[in-house]
N, CA, C and O atoms as a GROMACS GRO file, in nm:
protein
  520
    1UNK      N    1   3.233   0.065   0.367
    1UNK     CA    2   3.176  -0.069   0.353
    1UNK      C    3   3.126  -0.086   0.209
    1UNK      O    4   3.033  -0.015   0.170
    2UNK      N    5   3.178  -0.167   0.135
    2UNK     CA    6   3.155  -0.181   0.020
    2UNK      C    7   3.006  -0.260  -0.002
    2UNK      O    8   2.982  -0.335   0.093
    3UNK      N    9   2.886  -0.257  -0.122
    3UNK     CA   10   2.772  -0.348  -0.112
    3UNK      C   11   2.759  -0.471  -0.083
    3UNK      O   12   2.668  -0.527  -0.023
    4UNK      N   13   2.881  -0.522  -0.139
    4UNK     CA   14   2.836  -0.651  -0.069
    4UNK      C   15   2.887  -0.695   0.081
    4UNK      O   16   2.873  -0.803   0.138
    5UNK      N   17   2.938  -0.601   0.116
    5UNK     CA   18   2.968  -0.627   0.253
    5UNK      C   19   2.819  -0.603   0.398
    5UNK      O   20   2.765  -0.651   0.497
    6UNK      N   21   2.820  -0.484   0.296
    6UNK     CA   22   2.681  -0.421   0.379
    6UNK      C   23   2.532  -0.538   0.326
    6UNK      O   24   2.460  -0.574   0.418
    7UNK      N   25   2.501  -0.581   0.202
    7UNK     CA   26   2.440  -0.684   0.190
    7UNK      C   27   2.467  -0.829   0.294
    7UNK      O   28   2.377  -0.906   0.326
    8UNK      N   29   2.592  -0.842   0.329
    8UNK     CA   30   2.614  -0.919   0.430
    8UNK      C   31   2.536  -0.905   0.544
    8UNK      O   32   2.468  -1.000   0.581
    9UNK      N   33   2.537  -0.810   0.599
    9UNK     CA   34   2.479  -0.771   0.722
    9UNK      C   35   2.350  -0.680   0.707
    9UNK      O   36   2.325  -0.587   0.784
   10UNK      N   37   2.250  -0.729   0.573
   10UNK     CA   38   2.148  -0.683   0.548
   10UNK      C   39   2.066  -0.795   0.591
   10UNK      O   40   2.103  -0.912   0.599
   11UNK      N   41   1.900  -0.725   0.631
   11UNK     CA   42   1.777  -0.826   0.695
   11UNK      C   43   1.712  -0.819   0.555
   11UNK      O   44   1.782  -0.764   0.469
   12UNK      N   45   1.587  -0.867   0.514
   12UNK     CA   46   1.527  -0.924   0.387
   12UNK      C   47   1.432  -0.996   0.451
   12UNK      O   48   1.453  -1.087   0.531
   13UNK      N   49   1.269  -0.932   0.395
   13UNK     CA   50   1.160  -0.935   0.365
   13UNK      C   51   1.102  -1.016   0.275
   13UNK      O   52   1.127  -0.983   0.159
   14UNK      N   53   1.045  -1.096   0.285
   14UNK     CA   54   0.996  -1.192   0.150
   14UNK      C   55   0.881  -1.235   0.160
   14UNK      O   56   0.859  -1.338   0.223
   15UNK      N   57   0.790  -1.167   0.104
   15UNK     CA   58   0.625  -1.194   0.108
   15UNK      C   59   0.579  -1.243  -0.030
   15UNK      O   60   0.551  -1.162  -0.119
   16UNK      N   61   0.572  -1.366  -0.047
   16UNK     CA   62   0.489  -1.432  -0.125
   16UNK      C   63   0.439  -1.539  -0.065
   16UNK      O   64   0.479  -1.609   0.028
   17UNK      N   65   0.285  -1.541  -0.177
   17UNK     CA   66   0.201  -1.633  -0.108
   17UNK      C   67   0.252  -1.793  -0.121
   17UNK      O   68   0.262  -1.869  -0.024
   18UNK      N   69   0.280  -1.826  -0.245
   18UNK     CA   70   0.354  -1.954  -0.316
   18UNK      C   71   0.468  -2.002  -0.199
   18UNK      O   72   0.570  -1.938  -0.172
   19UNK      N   73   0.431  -2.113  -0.146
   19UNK     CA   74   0.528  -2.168  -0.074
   19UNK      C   75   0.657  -2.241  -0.135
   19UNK      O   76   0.762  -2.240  -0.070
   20UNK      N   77   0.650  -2.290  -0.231
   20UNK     CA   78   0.741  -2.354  -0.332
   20UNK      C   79   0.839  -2.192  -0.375
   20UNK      O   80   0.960  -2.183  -0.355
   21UNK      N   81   0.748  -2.071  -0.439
   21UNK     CA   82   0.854  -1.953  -0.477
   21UNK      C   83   0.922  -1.885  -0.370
   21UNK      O   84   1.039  -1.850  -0.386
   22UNK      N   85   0.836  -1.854  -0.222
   22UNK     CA   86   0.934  -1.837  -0.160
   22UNK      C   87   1.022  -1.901  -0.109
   22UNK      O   88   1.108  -1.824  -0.063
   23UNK      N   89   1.050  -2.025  -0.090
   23UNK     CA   90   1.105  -2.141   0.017
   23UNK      C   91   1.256  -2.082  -0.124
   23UNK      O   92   1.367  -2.035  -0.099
   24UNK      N   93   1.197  -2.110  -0.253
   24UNK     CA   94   1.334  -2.095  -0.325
   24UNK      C   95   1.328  -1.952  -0.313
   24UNK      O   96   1.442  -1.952  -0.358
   25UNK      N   97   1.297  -1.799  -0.292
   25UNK     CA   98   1.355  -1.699  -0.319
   25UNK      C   99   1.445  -1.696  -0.172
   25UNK      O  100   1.562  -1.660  -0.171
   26UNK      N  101   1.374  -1.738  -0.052
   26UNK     CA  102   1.448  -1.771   0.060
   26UNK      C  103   1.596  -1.834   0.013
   26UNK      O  104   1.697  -1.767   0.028
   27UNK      N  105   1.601  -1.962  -0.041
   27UNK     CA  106   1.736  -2.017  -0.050
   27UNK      C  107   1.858  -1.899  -0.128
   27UNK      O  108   1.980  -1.889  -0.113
   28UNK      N  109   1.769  -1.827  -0.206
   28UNK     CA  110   1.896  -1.735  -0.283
   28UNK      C  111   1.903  -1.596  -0.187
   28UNK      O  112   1.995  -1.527  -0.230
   29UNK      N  113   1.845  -1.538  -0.084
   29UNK     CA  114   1.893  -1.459  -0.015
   29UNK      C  115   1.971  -1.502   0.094
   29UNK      O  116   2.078  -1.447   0.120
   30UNK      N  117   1.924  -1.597   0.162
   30UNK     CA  118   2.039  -1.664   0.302
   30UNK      C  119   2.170  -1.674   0.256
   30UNK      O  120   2.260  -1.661   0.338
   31UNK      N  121   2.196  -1.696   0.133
   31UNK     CA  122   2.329  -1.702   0.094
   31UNK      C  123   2.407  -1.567   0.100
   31UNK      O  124   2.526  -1.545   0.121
   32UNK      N  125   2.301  -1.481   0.073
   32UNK     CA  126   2.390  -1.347   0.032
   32UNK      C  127   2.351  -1.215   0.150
   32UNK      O  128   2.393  -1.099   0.147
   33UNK      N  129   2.270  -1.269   0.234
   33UNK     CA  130   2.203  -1.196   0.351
   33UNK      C  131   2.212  -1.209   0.509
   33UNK      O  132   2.194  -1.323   0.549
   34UNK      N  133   2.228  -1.144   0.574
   34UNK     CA  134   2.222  -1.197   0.699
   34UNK      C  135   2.140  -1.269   0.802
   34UNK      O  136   2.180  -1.334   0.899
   35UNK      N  137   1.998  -1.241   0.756
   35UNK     CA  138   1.858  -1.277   0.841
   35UNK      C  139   1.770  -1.273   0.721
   35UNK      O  140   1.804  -1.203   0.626
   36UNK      N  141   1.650  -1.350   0.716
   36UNK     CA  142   1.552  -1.333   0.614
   36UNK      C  143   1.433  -1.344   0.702
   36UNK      O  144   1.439  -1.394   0.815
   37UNK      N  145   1.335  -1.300   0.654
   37UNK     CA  146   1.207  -1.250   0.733
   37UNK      C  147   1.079  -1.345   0.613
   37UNK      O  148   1.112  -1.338   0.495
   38UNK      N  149   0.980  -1.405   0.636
   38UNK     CA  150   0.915  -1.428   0.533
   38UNK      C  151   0.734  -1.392   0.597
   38UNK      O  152   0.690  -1.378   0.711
   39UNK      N  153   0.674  -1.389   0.476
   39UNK     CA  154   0.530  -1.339   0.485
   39UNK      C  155   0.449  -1.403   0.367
   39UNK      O  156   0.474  -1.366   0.252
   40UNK      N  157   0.356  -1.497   0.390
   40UNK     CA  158   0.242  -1.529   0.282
   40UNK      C  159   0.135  -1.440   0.205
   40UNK      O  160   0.055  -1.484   0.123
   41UNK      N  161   0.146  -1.315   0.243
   41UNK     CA  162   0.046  -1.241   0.183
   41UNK      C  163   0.063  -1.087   0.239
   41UNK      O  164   0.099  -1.076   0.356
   42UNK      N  165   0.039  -0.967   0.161
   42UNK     CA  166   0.038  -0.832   0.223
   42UNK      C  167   0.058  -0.800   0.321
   42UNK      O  168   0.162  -0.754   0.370
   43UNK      N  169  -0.102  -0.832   0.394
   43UNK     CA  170  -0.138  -0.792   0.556
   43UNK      C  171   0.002  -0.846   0.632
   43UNK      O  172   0.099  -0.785   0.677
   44UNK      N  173  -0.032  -0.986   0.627
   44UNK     CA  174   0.080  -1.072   0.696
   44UNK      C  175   0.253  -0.994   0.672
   44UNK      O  176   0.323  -0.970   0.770
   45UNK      N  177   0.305  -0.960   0.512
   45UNK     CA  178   0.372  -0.889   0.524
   45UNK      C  179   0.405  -0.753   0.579
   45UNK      O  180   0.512  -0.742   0.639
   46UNK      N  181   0.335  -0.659   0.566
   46UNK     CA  182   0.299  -0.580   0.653
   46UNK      C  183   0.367  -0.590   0.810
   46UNK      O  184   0.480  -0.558   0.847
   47UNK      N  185   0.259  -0.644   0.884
   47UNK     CA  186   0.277  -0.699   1.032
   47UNK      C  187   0.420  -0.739   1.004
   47UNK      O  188   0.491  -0.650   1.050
   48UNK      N  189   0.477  -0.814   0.960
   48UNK     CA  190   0.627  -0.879   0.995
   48UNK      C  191   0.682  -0.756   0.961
   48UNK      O  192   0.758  -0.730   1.053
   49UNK      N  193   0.686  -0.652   0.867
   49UNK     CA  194   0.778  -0.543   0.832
   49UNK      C  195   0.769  -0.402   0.973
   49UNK      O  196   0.845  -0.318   1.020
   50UNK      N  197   0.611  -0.454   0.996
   50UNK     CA  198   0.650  -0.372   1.177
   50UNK      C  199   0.710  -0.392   1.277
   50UNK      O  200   0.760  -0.303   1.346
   51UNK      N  201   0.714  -0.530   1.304
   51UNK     CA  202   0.766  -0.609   1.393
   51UNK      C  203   0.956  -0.671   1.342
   51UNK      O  204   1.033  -0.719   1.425
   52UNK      N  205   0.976  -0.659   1.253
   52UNK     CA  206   1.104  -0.728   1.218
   52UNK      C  207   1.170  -0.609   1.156
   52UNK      O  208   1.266  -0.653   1.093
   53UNK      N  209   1.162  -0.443   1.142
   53UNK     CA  210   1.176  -0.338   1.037
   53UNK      C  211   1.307  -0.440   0.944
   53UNK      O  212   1.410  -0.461   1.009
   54UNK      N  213   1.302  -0.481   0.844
   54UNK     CA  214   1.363  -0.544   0.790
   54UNK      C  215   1.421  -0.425   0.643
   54UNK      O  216   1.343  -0.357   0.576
   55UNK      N  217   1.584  -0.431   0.623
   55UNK     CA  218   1.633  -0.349   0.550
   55UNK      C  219   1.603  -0.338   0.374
   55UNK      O  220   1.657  -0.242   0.320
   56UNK      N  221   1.520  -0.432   0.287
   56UNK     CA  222   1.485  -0.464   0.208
   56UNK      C  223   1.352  -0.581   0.200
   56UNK      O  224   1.337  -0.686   0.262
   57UNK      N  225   1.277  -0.522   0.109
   57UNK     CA  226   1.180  -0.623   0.113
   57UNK      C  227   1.147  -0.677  -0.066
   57UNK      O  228   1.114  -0.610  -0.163
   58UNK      N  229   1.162  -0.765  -0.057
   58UNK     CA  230   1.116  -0.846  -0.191
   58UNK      C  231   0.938  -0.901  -0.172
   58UNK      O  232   0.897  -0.980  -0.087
   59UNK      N  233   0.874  -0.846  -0.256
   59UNK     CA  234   0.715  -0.882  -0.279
   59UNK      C  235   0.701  -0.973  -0.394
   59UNK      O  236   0.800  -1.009  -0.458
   60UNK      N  237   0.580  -1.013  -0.423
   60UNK     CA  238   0.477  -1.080  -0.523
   60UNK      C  239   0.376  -0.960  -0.497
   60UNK      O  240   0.352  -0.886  -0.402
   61UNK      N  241   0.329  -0.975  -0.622
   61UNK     CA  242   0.212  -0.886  -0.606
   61UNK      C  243   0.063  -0.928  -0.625
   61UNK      O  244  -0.017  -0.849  -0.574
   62UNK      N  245   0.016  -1.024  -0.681
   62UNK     CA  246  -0.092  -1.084  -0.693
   62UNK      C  247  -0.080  -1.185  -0.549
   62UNK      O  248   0.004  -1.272  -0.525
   63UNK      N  249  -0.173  -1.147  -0.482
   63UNK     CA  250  -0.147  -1.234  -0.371
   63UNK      C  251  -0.298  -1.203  -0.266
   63UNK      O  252  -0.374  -1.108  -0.281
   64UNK      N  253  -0.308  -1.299  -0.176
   64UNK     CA  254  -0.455  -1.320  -0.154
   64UNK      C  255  -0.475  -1.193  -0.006
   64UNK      O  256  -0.375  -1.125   0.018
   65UNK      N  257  -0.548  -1.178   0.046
   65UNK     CA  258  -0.553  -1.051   0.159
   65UNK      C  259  -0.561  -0.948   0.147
   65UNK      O  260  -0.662  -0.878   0.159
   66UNK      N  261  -0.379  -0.895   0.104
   66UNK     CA  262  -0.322  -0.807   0.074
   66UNK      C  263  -0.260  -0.815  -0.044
   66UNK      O  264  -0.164  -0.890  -0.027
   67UNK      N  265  -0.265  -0.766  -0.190
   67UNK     CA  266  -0.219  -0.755  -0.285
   67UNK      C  267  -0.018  -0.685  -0.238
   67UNK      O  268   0.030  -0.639  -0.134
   68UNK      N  269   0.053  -0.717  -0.400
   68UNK     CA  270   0.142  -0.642  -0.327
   68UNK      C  271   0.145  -0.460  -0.366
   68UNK      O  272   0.223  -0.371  -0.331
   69UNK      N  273   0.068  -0.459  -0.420
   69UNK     CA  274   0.045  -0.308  -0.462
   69UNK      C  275   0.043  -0.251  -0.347
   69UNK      O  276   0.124  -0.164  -0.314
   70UNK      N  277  -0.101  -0.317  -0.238
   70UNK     CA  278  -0.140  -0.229  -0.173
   70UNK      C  279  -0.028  -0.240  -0.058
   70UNK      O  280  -0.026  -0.147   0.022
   71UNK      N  281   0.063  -0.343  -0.042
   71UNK     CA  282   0.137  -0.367   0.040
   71UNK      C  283   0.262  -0.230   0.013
   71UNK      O  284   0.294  -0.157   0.107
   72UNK      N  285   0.313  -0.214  -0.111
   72UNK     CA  286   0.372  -0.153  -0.129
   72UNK      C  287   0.360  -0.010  -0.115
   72UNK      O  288   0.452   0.070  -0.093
   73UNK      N  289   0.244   0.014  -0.129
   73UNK     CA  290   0.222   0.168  -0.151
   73UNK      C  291   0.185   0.221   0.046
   73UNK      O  292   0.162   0.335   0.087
   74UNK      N  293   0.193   0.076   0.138
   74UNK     CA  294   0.163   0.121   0.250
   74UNK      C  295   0.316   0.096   0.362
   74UNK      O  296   0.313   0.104   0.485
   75UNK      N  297   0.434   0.067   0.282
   75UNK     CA  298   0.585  -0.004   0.328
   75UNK      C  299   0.642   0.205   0.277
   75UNK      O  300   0.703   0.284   0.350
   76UNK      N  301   0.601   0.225   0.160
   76UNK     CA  302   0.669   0.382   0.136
   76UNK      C  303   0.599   0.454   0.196
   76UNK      O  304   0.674   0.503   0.280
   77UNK      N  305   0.478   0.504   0.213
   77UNK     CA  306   0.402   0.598   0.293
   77UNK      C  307   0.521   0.548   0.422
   77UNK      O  308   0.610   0.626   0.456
   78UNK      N  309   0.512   0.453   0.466
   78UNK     CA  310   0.591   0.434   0.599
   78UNK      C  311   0.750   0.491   0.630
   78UNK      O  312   0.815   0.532   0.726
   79UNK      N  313   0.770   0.466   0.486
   79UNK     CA  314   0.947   0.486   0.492
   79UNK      C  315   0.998   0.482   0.334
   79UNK      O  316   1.028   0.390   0.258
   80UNK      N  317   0.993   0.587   0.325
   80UNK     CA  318   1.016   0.605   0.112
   80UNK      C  319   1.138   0.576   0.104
   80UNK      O  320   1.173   0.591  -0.013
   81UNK      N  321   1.231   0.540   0.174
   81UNK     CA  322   1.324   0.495   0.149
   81UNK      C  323   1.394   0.315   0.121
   81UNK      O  324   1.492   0.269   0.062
   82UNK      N  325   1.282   0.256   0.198
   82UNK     CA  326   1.324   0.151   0.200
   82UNK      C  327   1.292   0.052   0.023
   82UNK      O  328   1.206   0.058  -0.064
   83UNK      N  329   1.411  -0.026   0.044
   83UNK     CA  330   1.401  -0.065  -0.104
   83UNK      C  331   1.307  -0.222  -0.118
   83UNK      O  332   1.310  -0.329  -0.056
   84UNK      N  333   1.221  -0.166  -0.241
   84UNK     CA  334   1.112  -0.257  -0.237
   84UNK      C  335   1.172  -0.350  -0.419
   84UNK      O  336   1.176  -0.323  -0.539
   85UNK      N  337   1.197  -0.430  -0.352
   85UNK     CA  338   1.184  -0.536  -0.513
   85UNK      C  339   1.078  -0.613  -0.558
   85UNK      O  340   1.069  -0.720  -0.499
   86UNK      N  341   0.985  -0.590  -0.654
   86UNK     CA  342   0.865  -0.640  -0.697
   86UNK      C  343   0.921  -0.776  -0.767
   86UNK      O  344   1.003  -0.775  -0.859
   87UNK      N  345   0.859  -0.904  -0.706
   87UNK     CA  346   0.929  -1.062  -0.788
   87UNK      C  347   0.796  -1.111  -0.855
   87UNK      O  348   0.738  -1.200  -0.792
   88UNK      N  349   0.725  -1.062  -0.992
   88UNK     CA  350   0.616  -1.140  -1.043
   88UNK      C  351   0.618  -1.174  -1.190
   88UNK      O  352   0.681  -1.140  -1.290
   89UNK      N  353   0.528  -1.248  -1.160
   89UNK     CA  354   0.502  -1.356  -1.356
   89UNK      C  355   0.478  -1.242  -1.443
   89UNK      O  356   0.503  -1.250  -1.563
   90UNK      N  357   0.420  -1.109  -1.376
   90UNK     CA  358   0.376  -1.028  -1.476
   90UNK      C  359   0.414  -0.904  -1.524
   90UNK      O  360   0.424  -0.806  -1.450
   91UNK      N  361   0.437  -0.902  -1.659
   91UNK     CA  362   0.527  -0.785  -1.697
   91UNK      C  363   0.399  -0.702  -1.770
   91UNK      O  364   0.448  -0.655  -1.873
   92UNK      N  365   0.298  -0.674  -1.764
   92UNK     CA  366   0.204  -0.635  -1.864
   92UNK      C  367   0.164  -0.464  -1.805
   92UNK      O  368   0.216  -0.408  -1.709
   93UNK      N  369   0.101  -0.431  -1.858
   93UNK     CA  370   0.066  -0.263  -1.822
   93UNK      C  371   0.020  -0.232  -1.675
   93UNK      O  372   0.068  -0.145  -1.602
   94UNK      N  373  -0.137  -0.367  -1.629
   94UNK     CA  374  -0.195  -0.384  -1.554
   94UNK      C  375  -0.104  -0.430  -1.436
   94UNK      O  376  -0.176  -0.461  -1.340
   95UNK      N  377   0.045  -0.448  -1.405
   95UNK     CA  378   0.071  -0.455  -1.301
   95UNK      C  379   0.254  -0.385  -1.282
   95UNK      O  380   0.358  -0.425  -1.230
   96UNK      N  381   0.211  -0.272  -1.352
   96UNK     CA  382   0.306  -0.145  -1.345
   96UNK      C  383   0.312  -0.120  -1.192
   96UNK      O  384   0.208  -0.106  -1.126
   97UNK      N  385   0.429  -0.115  -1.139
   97UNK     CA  386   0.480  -0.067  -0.995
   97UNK      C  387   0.563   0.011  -0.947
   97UNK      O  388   0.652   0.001  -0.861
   98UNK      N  389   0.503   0.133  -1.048
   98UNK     CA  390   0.598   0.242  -1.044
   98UNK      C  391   0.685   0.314  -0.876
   98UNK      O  392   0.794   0.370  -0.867
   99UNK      N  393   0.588   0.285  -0.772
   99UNK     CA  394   0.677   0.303  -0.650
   99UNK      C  395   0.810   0.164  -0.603
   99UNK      O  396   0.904   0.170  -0.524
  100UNK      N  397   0.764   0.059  -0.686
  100UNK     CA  398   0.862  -0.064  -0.680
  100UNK      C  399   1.028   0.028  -0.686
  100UNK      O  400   1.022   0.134  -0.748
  101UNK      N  401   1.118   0.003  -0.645
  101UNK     CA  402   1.243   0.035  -0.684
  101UNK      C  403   1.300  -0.103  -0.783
  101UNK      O  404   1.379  -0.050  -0.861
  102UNK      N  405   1.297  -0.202  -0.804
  102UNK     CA  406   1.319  -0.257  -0.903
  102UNK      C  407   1.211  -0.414  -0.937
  102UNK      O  408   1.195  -0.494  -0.845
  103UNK      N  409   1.168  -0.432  -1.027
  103UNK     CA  410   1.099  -0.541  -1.056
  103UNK      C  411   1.165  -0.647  -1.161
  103UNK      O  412   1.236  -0.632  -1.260
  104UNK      N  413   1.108  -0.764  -1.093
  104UNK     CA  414   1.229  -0.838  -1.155
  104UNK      C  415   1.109  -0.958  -1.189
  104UNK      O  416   1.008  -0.948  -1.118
  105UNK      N  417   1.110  -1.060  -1.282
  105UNK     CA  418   1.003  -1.152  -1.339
  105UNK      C  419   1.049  -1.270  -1.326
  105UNK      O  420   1.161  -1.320  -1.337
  106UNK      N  421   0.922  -1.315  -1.294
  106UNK     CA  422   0.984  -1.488  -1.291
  106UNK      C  423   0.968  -1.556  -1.402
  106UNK      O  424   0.904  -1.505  -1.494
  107UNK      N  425   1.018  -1.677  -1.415
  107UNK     CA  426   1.111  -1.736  -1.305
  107UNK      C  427   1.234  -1.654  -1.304
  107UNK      O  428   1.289  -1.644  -1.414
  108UNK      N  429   1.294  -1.587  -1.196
  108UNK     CA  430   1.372  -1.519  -1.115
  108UNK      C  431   1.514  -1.636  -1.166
  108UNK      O  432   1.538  -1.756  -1.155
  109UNK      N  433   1.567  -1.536  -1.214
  109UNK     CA  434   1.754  -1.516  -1.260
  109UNK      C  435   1.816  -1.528  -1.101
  109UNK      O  436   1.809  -1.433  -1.024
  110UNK      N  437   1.877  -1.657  -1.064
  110UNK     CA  438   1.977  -1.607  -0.940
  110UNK      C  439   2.055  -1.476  -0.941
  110UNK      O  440   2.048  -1.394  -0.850
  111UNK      N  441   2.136  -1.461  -1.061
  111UNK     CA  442   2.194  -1.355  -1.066
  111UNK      C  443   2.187  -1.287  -1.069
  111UNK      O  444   2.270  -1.225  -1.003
  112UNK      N  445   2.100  -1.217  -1.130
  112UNK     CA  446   2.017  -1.104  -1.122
  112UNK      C  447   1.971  -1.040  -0.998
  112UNK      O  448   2.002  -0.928  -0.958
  113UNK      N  449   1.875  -1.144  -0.928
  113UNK     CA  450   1.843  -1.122  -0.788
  113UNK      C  451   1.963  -1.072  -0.716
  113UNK      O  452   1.971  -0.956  -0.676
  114UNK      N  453   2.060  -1.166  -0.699
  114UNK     CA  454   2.198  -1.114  -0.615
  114UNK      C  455   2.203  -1.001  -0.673
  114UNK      O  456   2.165  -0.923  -0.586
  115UNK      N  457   2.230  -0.932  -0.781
  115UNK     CA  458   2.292  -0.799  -0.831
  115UNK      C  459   2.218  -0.741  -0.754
  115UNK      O  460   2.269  -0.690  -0.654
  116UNK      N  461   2.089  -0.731  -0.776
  116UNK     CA  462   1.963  -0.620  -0.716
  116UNK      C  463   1.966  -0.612  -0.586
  116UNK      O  464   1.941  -0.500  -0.542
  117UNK      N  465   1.991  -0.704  -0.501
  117UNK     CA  466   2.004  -0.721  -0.380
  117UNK      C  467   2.143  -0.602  -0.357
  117UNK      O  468   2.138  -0.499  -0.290
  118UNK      N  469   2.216  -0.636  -0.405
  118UNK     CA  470   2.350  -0.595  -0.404
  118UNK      C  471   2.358  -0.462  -0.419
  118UNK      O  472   2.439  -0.392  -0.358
  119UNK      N  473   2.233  -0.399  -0.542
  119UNK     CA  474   2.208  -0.262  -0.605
  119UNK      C  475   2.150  -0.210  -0.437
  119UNK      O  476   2.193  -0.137  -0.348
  120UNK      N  477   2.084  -0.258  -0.449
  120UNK     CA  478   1.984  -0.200  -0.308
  120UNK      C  479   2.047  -0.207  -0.113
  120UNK      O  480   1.993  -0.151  -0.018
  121UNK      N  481   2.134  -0.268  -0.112
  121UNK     CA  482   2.186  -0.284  -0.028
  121UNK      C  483   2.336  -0.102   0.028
  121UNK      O  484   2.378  -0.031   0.119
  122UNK      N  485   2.347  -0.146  -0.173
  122UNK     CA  486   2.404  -0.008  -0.182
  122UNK      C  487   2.340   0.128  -0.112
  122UNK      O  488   2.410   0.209  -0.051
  123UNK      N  489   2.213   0.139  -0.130
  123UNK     CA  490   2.138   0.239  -0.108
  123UNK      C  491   2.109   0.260   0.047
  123UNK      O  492   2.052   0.352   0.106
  124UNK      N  493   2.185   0.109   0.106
  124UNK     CA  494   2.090   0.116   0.274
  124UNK      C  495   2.224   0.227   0.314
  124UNK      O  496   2.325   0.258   0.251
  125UNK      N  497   2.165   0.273   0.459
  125UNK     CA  498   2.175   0.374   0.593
  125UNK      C  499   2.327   0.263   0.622
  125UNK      O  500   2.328   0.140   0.624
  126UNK      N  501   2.449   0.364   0.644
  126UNK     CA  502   2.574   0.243   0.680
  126UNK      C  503   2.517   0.219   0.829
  126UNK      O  504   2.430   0.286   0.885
  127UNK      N  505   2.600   0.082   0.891
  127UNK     CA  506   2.546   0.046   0.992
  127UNK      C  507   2.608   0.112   1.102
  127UNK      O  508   2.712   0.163   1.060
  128UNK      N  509   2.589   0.138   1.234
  128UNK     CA  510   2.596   0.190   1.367
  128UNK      C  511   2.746   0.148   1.354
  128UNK      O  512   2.760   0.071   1.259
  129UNK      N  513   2.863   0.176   1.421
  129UNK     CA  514   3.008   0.117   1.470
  129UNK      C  515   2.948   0.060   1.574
  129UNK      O  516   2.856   0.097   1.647
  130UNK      N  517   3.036  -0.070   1.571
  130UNK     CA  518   3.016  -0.173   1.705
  130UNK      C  519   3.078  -0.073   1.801
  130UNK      O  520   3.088  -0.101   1.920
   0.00000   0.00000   0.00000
């Protein structure tokens, strides 16, 4: 199964608080994803990533509840494998995400996103045979 095939039949996580950034990071994964999962904040992400185990998760990290730091550093304790894409305004020292597997800045490159999606999709578990 080649990535983007398996990105086809990938689920996707999307926790930001910004209803306007996710509604659009939503529009650029449905295209290239099978199911999308969304979350306004950490905690809330969190809970949906127990309940939905979703194959990739895209964060914000400044966000009200649950930061995505702390979100992140509690998605790998869970499962170090799963691929976490950090989506924020900030590229500065103070919001280094070194357990992130890739961070990407807004305003968010469609293309880009698809690649990464695409990078990370590479990395998932192949799926069960029907």
């Amino acid at each position: 199964m080649t990535p983007e095939e398996r990105l086809k039949e990938a689920t996707v996580l999307i926790v930001e608080d910004d209803d306007i950034a996710r509604m659009a990071l939503g529009k650029i994964v449905q295209r290239v994803c099978k199911r999308v999962y969304e979350a306004r904040n950490g905690k809330e992400g969190y809970e949906r990533e127990l309940e939905c185990d979703p194959d990739i998760v895209l964060t914000d990290l400044e966000m009200p509840v649950m930061n995505g730091m702390e979100l992140i550093e509690k998605l790998k304790s869970r499962d170090p494998h799963r691929p976490v894409i950090v989506v924020t305004a900030f590229a500065d020292e103070a919001h280094k995400t070194p357990k992130a597997d890739r961070v990407i800045t807004k305003p968010v490159d469609r293309l880009l996103l698809r690649e990464t999606l695409k990078e990370m999709a590479a990395r998932l578990p192949p799926l069960p045979a029907a």
